[in-house]
C-alpha positions in Angstrom: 9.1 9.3 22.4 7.1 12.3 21.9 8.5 15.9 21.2 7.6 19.0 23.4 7.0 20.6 19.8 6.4 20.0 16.6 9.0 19.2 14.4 7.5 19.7 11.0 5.9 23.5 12.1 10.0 23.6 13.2 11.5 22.8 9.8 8.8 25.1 8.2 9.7 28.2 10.7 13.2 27.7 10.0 12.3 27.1 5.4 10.4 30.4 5.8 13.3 32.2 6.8 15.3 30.8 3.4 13.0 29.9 0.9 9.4 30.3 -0.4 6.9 27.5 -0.7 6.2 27.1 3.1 2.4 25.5 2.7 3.6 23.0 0.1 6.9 21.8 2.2 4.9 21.6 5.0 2.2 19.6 3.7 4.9 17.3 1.5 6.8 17.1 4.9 3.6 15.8 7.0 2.5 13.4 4.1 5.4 11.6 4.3 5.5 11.5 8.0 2.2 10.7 8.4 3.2 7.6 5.1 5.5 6.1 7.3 3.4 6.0 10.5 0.6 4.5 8.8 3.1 1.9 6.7 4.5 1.0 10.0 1.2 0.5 12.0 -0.3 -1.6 8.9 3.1 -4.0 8.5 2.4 -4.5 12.6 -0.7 -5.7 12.0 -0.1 -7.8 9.5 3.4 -9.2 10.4 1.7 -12.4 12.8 -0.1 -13.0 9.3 3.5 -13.3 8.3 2.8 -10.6 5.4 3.7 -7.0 4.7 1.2 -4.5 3.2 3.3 -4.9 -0.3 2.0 -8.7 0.0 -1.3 -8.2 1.2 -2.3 -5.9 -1.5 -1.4 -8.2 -4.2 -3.0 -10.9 -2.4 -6.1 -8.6 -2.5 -5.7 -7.8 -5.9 -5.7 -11.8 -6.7 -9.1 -12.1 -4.5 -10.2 -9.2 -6.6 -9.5 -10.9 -10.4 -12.5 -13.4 -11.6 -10.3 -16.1 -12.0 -8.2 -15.7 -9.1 -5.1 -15.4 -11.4 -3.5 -13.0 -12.8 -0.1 -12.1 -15.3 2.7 -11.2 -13.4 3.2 -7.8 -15.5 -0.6 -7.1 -15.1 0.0 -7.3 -11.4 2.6 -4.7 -11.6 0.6 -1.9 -13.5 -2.5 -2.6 -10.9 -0.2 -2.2 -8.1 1.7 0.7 -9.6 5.1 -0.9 -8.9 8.2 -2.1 -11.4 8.1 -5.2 -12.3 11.1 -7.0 -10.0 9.2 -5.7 -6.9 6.3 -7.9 -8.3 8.4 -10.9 -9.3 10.1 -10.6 -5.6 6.7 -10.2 -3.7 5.0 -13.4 -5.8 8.0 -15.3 -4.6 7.7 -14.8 -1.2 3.9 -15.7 -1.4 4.6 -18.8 -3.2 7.2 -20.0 -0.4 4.6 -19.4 1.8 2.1 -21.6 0.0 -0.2 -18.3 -0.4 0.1 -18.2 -4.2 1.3 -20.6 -6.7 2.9 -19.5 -10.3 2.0 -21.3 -13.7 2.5 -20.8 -17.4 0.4 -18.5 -18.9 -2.6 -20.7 -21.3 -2.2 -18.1 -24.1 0.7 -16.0 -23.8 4.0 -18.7 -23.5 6.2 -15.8 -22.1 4.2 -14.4 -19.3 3.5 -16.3 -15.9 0.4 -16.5 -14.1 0.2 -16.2 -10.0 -2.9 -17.8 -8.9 -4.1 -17.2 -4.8 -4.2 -20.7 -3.4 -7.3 -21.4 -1.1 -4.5 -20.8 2.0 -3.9 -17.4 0.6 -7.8 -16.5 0.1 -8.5 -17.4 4.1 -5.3 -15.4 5.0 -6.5 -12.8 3.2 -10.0 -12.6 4.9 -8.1 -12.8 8.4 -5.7 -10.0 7.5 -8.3 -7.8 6.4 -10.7 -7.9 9.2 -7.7 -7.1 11.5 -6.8 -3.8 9.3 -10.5 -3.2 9.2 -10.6 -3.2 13.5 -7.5 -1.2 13.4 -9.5 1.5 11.1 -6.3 1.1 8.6 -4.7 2.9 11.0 -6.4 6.2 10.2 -8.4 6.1 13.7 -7.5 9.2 14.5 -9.6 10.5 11.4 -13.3 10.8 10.8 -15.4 9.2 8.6 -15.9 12.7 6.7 -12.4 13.4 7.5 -11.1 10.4 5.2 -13.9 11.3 2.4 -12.1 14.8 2.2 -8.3 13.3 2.2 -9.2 11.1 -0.4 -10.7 13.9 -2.2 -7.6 16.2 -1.4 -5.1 13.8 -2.8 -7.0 12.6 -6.1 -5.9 15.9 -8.1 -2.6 15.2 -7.2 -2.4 11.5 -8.0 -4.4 12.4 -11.3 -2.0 15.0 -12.4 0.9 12.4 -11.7 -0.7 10.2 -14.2 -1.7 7.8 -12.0 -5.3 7.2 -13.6 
């Protein structure tokens, strides 16, 4: 259902008349929005793969390593989440035959996940459907996407982030 106005230039109108920081609560306000749209749109896509984007970027990341393993807490920094998010998203990959988890060779107390050859063709299906779907940032240009990358890396950089 679509709204005869927008409700974000709304909540800013009516900030304005309390507090300062219009620009900034606006543009918080429409990041998040426009974060939940695009989450949404991305986990519709790749639910018939049976995955959500959580799942599919760790599956990616496992394509990504040389060995096509990697330590579960190695995961976690690489994906930027805490570590019980990884250990709950490797489980639900293993029960669906998409990863497997071993002993680490080297390191007795960490654990491995390795992408099983299941996981790698998933992973090549699921991508070329979020790549036809444009990520679900069609609505933006290719020099559009350029500049919101380059918008938000300050932001992310100042947050630590890299």
């Amino acid at each position: 259902m679509s709204l005869p106005f927008d409700p974000i230039d709304e909540a800013a109108r009516q900030w304005g008349k309390r507090w300062e920081g219009v620009p900034a609560m606006h543009a918080v306000t429409s990041l998040m929005r426009v974060q939940q749209l695009v989450i949404g749109r991305l986990d519709a896509i790749l639910k018939p793969h049976g995955l959500t984007f959580a799942r599919y970027e760790a599956l990616v990341l496992l394509t990504f390593s040389s060995r096509g393993s990697l330590p579960l807490g190695k995961m976690g920094e690489r994906l930027q989440v805490h570590p019980t998010s990884v250990t709950s998203i490797v489980r639900r990959l293993e029960s669906a035959g998409l990863v497997t988890r071993r002993a680490h060779p080297d390191d007795g107390r960490a654990v491995l996940a390795e992408i099983t050859a299941g996981g790698r063709e998933l992973v090549e299906r699921a991508t070329r459907d979020l790549i036809d779907a444009d990520f679900a940032l069609g609505a933006l240009s290719e020099d559009d996407l350029e500049t919101l990358s380059a918008l938000l890396t300050p932001v992310r950089k100042a947050a630590g982030d890299f």
